[in-house]
N, C-alpha and C positions, 0 to 999 in steps of 0.2 A: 814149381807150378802146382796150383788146387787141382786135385783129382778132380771128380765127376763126385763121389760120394762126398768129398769136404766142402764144394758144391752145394749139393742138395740135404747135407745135413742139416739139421740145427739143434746143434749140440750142446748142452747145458755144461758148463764143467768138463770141455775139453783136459781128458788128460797127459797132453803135452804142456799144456798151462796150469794146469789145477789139479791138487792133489785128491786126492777119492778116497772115502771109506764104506766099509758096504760090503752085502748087502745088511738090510738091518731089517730087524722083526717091526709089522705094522704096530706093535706094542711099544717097542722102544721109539720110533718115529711118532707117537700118539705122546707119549711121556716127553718128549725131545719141545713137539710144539706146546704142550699145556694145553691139550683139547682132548675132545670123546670123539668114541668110535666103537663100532659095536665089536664084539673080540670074535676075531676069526685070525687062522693060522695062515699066513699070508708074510710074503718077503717081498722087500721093495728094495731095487738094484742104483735107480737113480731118480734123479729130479729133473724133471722137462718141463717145457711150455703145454698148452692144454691141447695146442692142437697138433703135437709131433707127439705127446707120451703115447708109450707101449702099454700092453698087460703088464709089466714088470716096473712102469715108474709112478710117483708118489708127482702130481702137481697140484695145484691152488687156481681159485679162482676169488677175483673179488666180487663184493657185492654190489655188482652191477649188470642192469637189465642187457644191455650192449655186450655182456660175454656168455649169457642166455645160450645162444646158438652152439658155439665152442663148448662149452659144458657140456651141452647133452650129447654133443657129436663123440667126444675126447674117448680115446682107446684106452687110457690110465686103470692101473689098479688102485687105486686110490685118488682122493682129490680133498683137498684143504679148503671149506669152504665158510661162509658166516651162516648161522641159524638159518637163517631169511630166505638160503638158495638150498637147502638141505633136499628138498623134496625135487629140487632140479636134476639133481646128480644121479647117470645112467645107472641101470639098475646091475652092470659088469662093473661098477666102481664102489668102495669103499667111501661112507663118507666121514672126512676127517672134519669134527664140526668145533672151528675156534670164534670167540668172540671177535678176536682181532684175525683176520687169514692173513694179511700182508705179516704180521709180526709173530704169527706160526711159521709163516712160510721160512720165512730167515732164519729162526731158528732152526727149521728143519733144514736147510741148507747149509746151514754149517754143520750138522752133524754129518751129510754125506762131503761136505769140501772143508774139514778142518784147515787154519791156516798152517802151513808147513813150521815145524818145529824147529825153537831157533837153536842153529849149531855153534854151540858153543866154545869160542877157541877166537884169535886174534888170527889172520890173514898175512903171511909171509910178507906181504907187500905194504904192506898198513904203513903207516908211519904213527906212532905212540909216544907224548910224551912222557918222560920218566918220572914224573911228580900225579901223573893220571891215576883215579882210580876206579877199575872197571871189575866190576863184580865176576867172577869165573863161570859164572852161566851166560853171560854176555857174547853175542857176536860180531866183529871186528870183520868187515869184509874190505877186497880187497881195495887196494890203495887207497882206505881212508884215512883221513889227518886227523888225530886227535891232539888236542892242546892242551897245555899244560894246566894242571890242577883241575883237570874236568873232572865231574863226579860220574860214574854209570853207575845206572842198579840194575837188578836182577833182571835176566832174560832179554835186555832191551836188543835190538837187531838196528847195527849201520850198517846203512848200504853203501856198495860200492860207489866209492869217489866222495862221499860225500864228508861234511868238512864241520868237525865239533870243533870250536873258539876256547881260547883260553878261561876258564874258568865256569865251562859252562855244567850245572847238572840236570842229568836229565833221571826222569823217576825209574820203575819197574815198568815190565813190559811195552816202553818206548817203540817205536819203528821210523824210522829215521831212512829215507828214500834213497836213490842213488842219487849224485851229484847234487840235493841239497845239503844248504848249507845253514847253521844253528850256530849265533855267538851269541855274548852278551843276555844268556836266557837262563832262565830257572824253568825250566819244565818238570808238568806232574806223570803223575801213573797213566799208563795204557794210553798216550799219545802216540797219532800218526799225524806223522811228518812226510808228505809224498811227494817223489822225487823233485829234484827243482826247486822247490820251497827255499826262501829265504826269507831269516829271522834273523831279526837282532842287526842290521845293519843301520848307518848313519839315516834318521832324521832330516826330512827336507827343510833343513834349519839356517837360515843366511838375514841379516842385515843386509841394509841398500843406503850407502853411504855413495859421496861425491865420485872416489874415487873406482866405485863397482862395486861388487858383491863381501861381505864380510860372513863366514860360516862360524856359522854358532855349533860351537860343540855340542854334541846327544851324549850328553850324561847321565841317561837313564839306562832301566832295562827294559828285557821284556818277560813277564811272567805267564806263562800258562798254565792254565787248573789240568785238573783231572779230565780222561777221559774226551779229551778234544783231537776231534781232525783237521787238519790243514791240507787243501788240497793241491795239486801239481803246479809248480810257481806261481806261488802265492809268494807276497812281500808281507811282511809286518815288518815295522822301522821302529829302532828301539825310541825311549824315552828319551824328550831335551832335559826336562831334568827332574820329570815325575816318569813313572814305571810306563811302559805299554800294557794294557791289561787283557789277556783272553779268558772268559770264566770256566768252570766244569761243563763239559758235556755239546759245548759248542760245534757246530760243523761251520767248515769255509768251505767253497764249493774253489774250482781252480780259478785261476787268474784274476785273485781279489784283490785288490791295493787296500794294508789299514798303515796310517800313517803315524807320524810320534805323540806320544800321551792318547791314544785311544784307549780306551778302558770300554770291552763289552762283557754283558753280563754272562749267564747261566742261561745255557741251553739253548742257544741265538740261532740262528740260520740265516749264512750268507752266499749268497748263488754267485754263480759266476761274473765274473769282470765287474764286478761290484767297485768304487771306491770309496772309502771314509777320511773323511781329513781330519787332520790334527785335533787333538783335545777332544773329541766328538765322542761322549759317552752315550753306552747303549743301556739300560735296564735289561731284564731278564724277558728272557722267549720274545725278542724280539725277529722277526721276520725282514729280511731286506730281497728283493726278486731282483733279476741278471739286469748287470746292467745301471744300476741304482747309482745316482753319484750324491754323498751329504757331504754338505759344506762342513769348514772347524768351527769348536765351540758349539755345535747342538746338543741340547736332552732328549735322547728319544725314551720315552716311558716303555715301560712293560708290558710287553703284548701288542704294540706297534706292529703292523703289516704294512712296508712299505714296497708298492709295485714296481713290476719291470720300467727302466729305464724314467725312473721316476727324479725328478732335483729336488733334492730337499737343502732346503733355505731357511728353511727356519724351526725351531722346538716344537717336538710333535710330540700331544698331552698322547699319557697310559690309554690301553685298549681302543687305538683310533686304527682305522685306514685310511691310509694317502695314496694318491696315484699322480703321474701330470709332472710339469715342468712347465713353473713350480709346482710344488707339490702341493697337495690340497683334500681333504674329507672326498673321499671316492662318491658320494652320492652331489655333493656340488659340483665334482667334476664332469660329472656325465648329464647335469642340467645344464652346464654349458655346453657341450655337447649337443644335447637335446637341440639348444636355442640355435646354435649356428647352422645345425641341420636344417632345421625351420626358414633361420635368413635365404639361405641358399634355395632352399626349397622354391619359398617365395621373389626370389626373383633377385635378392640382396638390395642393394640403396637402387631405388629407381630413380631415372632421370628425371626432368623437369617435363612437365604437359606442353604439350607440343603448341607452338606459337610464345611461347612464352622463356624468356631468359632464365639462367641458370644462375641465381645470382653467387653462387662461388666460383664463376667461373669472371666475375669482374676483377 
């Protein structure tokens, strides 16, 4: 049962969950995010939200009129802020002044919640096969299955249960969830794989013949770049008989469907319950919001912002937004919008002047 204090805490980096370092000089946390700060002899223990920090923690604010209140109220000895709010920050706070504060702040949170270092060594329970090659910095947790001819690099971490395919490699500083599963995949450096994730499986690939269903073999792979998240069961389905593509730097949010032959670019962002059908290539920094379903065989250009729960049906040109079902230039859509507001407003199809016939109704 929650005490009364786990209750009313709100605790940044509970350390039953998250490892802590600290405390750190406001010098090396000023050095950590790549911002200024005037130099005072000052130690910062942890990182909090704005309206639980102590004298002793280091928090952030963005640059928004709406955390005005918060800001000036905050008990922090220190605060992470943009130019613009500098002159907001009480005068018992330190102001920590970055161009970016969201991507100060991260960095500064990693400094106080490094991720736990990977123990290297293979798991009693593991099962390994004997043509495997895993780098001796590597960690094998318990009862995972590796398969033969797979390749590990340096430092990568399997989680428990989770299931490497025959001939799969994956790069340096991998992380590889619990009970997800990886075949059929050529993965790059510093990939996460979170738990559940499945990759590299069969291809929703069948003929329709007299007789029922005929399954077309996936003959392809799946390839991922550098530096990509996959989030908590997530599907990617390898290739029918061109690659899956994910590029460098990609995030998938959890419960994405990308189907066989997708190829997305560099640096995408796909939110949750997302689906892409087959063949459906993406360009670079594309944008997809929760929910989104694209048909197979689209071009989505580069820079493409496609909204929550939006159908896309057809080739969406570079730097557009679409929203709707179907999908459509976000400012056409909300002149429809507009107009039906309007119908309704007005009273919608009015009937026929009284004494007089309706002639659709002959």
């Amino acid at each position: 049962m929650l005490s009364g204090a786990d209750r009313a805490a709100s605790l940044a980096g509970d350390p039953r969950f998250f490892l802590r370092a600290g405390p750190h000089t406001l010098a090396a946390v000023v050095d950590a995010a790549g911002a200024q700060a005037p130099p005072r002899r000052l130690m910062l223990h942890r990182i909090a939200p704005l309206a639980t920090a102590t004298e002793e923690d280091v928090t952030f604010c963005l640059n928004s009129r709406k955390n005005l209140a918060a800001l000036q109220a905050t008990k922090a000895a220190a605060v992470i802020v943009h130019p613009d709010m500098q002159d907001k920050v009480p005068g018992t706070a330190v102001a920590i002044v970055a161009a970016d504060p969201l991507v100060a702040w991260a960095k500064v949170a990693a400094l106080f919640h490094p991720l736990p270092p990977v123990k290297a060594g293979i798991h009693p329970s593991a099962v390994v096969a004997a043509s495997a090659r895993i780098d001796p910095t590597a960690e094998v947790g318990p009862l995972a299955v590796i398969g033969e001819n797979v390749v590990i690099g340096a430092r990568v971490r399997i989680g428990p249960l989770a299931v490497i395919g025959d001939g799969v490699v994956l790069g340096r500083d991998v992380r590889v969830g619990p009970h997800a599963s990886v075949t059929h995949a050529l993965v790059g450096d510093r990939v996460y794989v979170y738990p559940g994730a499945r990759i590299g499986q069969d291809g929703f690939g069948f003929a329709i013949t007299p007789e029922g269903f005929h399954t077309v073999p996936q003959l392809g792979r799946v390839i991922i770049g550098n530096d990509v998240e996959i989030g908590a069961n997530v599907t990617i389905d390898r290739g029918a008989i061109e690659d899956t593509v994910i590029g460098d730097g990609t995030r998938i949010d959890n419960l994405v469907q990308i189907a066989h032959n997708v190829r997305i670019g560099r640096a995408c962002v796909i939110v949750a319950q997302v689906g892409i059908s087959g063949s459906t290539v993406l360009e670079d920094q594309v944008i997809v919001a929760g929910q989104a379903g694209l048909i197979g065989h689209l071009h989505i250009g580069t820079g493409v912002r496609i909204g929550a729960q939006a159908g896309v049906m057809a080739d969406v040109p570079a730097r557009t937004e679409v929203i709707g079902s179907p999908a459509q230039p976000v400012k056409a859509f909300f002149k429809e919008i507009a107009a039906i507001r309007r119908w309704v407003r007005d009273g919608g199809v009015r009937s026929a002047p009284s004494g007089k016939s309706n002639p659709d109704s002959d």
